[in-house]
C-alpha positions as CSV (number, residue, x, y, z in Angstrom):
1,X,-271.5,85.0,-99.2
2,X,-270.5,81.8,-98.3
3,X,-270.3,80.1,-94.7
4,X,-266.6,80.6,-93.5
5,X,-266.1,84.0,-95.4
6,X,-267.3,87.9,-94.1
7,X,-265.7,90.2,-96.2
8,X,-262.2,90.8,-97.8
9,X,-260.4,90.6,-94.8
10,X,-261.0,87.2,-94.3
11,X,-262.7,85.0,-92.1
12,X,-261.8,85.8,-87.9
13,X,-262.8,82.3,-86.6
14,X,-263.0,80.2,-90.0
15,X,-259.7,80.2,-91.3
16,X,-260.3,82.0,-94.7
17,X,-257.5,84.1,-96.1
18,X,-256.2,86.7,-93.6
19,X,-255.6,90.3,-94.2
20,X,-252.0,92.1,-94.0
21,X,-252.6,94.3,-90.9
22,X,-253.6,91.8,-87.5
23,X,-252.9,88.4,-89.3
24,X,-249.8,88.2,-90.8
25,X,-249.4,90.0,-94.3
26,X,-246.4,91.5,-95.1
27,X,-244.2,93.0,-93.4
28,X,-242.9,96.6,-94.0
29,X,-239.0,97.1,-94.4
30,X,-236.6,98.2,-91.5
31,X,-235.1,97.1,-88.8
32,X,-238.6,97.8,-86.2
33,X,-240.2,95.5,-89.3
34,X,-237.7,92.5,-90.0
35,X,-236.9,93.8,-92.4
36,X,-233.0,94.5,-93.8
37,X,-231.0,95.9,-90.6
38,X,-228.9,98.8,-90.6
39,X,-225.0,99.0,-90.9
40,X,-223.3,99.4,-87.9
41,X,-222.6,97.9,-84.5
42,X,-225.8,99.3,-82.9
43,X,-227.2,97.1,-85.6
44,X,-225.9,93.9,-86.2
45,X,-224.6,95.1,-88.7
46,X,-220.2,95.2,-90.3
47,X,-218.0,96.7,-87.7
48,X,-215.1,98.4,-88.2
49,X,-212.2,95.7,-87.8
50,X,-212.2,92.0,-87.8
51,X,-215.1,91.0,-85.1
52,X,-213.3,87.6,-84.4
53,X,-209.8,89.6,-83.2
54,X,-208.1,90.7,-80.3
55,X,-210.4,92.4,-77.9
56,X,-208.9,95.8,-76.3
57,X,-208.5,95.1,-72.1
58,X,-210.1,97.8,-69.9
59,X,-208.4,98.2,-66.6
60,X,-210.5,98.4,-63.8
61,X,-209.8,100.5,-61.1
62,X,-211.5,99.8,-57.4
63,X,-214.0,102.3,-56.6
64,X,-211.7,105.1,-53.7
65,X,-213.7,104.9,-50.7
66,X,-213.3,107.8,-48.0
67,X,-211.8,105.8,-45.1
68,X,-213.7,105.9,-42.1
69,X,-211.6,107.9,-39.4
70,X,-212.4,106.1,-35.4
71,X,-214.7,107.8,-33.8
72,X,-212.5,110.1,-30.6
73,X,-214.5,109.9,-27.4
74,X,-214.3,113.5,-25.5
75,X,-212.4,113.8,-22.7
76,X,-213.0,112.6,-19.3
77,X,-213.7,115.6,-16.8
78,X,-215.7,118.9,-17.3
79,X,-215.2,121.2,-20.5
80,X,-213.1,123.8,-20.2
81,X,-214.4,127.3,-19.5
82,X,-217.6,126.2,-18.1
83,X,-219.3,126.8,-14.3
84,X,-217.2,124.4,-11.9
85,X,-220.0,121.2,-11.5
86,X,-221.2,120.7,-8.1
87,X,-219.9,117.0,-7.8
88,X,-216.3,115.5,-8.4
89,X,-215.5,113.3,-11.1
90,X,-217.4,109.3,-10.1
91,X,-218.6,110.5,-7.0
92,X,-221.8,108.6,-5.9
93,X,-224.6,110.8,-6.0
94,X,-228.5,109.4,-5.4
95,X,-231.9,110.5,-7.6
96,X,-232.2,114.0,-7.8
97,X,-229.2,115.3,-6.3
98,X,-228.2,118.3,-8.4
99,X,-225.1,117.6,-10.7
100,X,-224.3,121.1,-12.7
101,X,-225.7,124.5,-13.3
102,X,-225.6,125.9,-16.7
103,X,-226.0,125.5,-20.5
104,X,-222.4,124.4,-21.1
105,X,-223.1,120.8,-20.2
106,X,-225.6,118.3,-21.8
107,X,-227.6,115.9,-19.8
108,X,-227.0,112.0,-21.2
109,X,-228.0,108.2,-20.0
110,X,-229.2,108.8,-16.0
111,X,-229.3,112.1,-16.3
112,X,-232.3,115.2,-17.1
113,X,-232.4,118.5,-17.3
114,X,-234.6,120.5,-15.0
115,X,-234.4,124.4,-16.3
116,X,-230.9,125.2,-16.3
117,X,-229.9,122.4,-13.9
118,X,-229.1,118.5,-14.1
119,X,-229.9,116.2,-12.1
120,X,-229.3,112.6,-11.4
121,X,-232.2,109.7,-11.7
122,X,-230.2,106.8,-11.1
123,X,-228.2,105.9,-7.8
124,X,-224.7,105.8,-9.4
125,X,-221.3,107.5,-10.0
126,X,-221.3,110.7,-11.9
127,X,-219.2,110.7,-15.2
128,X,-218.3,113.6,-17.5
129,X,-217.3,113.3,-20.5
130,X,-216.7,116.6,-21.8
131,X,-220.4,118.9,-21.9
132,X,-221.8,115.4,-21.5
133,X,-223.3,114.5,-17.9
134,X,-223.8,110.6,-16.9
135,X,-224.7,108.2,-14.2
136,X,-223.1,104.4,-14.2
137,X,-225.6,102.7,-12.2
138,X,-224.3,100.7,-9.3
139,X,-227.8,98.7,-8.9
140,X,-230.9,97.9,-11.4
141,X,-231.7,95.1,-13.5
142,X,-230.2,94.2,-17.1
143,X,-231.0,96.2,-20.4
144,X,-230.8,93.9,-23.0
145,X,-229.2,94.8,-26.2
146,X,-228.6,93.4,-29.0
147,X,-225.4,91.5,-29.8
148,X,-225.0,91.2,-26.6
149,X,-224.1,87.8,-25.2
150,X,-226.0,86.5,-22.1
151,X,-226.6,83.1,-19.7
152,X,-230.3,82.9,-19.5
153,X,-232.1,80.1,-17.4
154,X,-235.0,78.3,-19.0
155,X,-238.3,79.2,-17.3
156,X,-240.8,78.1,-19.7
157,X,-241.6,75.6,-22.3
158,X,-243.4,76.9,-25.7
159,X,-244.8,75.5,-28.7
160,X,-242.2,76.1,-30.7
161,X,-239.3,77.0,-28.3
162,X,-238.2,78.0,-24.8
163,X,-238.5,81.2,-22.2
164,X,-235.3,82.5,-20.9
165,X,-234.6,84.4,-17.8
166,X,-232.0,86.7,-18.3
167,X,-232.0,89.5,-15.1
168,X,-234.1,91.6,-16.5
169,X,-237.5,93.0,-16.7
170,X,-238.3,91.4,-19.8
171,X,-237.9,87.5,-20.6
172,X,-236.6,86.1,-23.8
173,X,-237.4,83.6,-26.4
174,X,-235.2,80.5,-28.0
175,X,-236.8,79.5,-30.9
176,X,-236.4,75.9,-32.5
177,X,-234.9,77.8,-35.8
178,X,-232.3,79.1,-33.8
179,X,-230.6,75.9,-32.1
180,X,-228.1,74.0,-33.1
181,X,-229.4,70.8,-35.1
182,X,-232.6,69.5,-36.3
183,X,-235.2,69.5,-34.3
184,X,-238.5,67.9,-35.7
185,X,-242.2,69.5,-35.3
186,X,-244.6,68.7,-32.8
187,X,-241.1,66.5,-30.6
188,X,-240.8,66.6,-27.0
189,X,-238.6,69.8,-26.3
190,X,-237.8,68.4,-22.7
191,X,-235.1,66.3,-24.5
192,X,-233.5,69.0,-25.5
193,X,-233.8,71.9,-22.6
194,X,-235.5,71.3,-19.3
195,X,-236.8,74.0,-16.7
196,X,-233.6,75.5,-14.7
197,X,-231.0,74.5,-17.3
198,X,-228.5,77.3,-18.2
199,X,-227.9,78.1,-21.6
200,X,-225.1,80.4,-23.3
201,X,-227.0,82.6,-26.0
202,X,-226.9,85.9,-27.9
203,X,-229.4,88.3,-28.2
204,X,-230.4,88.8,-32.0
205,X,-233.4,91.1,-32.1
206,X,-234.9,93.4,-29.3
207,X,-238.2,94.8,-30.8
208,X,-240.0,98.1,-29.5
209,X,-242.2,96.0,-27.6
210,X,-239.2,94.5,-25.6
211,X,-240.2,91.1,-27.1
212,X,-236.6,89.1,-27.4
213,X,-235.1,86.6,-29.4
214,X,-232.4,84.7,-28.7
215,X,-229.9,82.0,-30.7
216,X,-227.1,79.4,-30.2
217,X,-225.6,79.7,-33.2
218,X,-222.2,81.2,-33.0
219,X,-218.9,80.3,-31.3
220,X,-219.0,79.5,-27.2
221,X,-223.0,79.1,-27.3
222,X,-224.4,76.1,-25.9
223,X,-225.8,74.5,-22.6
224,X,-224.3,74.6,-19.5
225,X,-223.6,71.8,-17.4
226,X,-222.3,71.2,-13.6
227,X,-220.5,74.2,-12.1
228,X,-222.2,77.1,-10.3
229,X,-223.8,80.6,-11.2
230,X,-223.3,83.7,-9.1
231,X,-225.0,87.2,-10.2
232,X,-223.4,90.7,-10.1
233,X,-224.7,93.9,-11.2
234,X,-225.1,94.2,-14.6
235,X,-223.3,97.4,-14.8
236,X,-220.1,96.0,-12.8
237,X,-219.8,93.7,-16.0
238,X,-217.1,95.5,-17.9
239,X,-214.9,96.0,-14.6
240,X,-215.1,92.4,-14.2
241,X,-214.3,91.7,-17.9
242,X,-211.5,93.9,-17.6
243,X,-209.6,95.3,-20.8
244,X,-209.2,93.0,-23.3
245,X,-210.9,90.3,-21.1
246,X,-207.6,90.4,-18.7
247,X,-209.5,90.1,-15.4
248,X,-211.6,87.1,-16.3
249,X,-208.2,85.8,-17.9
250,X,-206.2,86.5,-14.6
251,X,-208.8,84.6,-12.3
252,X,-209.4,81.7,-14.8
253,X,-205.3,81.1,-14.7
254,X,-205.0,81.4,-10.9
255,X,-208.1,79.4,-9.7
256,X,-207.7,76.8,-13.0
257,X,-211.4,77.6,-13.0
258,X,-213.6,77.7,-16.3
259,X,-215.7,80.7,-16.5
260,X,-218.3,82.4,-18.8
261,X,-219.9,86.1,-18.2
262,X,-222.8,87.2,-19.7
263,X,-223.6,90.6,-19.7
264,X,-226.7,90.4,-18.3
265,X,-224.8,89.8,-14.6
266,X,-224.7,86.0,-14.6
267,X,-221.4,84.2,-14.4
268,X,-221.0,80.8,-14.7
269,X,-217.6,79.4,-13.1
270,X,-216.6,75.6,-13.4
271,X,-213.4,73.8,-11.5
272,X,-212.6,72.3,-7.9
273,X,-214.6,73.3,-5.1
274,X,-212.3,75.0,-3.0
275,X,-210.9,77.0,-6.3
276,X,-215.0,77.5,-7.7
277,X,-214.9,79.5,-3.7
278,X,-211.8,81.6,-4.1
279,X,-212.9,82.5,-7.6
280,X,-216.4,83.7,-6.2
281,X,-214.9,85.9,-3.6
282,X,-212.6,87.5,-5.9
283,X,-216.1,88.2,-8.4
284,X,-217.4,89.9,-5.0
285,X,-214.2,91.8,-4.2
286,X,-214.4,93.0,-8.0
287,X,-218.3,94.2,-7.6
288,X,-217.6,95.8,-4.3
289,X,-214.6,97.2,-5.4
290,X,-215.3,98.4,-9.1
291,X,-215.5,101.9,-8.5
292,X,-212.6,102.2,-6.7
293,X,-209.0,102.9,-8.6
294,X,-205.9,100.5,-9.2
295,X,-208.4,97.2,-8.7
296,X,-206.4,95.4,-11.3
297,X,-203.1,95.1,-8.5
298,X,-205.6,95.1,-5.9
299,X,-206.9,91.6,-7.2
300,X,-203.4,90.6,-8.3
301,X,-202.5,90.6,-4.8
302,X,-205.5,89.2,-3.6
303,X,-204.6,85.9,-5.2
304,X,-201.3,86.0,-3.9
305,X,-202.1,86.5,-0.7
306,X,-204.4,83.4,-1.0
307,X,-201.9,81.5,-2.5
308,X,-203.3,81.7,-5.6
309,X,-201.0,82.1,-8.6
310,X,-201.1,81.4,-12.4
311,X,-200.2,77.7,-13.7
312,X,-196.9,77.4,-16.1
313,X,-198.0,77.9,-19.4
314,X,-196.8,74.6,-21.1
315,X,-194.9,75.3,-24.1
316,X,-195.2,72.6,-27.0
């Protein structure tokens, strides 16, 4: 036998003649093959009617979604047909004062349940909303959450960012990747944020560990600059806010004064010293006040009684 060759399938290193099965013999006939294909359109092969013509139009209709009905909070006061509670409707009660008796109502957010009674563990007003037992906190620190939009003071400069302080037990992080800009590696973040500047931000991620981070990207984020920051209770936020942001609106037009609330109890307000004090003593009046009914016309006449009324809007 001679160098190159084994047997009659041919050499497998020398190139000899190959055999049909591994190295490229014939093929066997059908369409798995290569061979002829089969008629038909699953084929390749002559379809019925000219292939080239007029192509039939589907109409597609949008997928029918269930729409999503709004959620219907319960009603304020006790549920019907239940034991009488033992408090009125945002009464202040302290830590452990006994709220209700009975099955009919649910403890909920500064509230427990202690056998067949509920009790209070925060130093609040009591709030029912139907079987649904809950404090609103008139002291403590911030909780932060996340979407929520706060005014944190830089404490701390990192590596790669800087520490926040936003009134609460747990400080927060501004990372380089979340400012506005370019900001190059290893730069001197002083330039950009010293220790005590305010800065607008929005929480993005609170993590079981209560690590936060923060960002300034988005609408009304940025440093602050001038002006003066006064702290209410965290909880005394939305009163402050008002409904639709119409108390914040209402002070800003009568003292001419620029302000920003972050929900973590920090307000910054900017304008002319004597309107930066009026606006801070009506922020005081609203905090000592909040619980209290009718504040809106309370406050209304508050600035009117201080002389304070809205500019003329100044029409185009």
């Amino acid at each position: 036998m001679e160098q190159g060759s084994f047997d009659n399938r041919g050499p497998r290193r020398f190139g000899g003649p190959r055999g049909p099965r591994r190295f490229g013999g014939p093929r066997r006939d059908g369409p798995g093959y290569g061979g002829p294909r089969r008629d038909g359109p699953r084929y390749g092969g002559p379809r019925d009617g000219p292939r080239d013509g007029p192509r039939e139009e589907r109409q597609e209709y949008p997928e029918e979604r269930p729409q999503e009905q709004p959620e219907e909070l319960p009603p304020e006061g006790p549920p019907e047909n239940a034991a009488p509670p033992l408090v009125k409707e945002r009464e202040v009660v302290v830590p452990g004062q006994e709220l209700c008796i009975g099955l009919d109502y649910l403890p909920s957010s500064g509230t427990y349940r202690l056998n067949d009674k509920i009790l209070a563990s925060l130093y609040g007003l009591v709030q029912f909303r139907g079987r649904l037992v809950s404090i609103i906190p008139l002291s403590g620190r911030y909780h932060p959450v996340q979407g929520d939009v706060v005014v944190g003071k830089v404490s701390d400069i990192l590596i790669s960012g800087w520490r926040l302080e936003i009134n609460s037990a747990y400080s927060a992080v501004l990372g380089i990747v979340n400012t506005v800009g370019y900001i190059r590696k290893g730069e001197d973040l002083t330039r950009y944020f010293k220790i005590g500047d305010y800065i607008v931000t929005k929480i993005i991620n609170v993590t079981s560990q209560n690590l936060i981070d923060v960002t300034m990207k988005g609408p009304g984020l940025r440093k602050l600059t001038g002006g003066r920051i006064v702290t209410v209770v965290p909880s005394k936020v939305p009163r402050l806010i008002g409904k639709g942001g119409s108390m914040v609106d209402e002070i800003q037009k009568a003292t001419q004064c620029e302000i920003v609330v972050g929900q973590n109890g920090a307000v910054w307000l900017q304008g002319q010293p004597e309107s930066e004090l009026l606006a801070v003593e009506v922020i005081r009046k609203i905090q000592a006040e909040s619980h209290l009914s009718g504040l809106s016309q309370r406050v209304t006449d508050y600035l009117k009684e201080r002389g304070a009324t809205p500019a003329p809007e100044v029409t185009p």
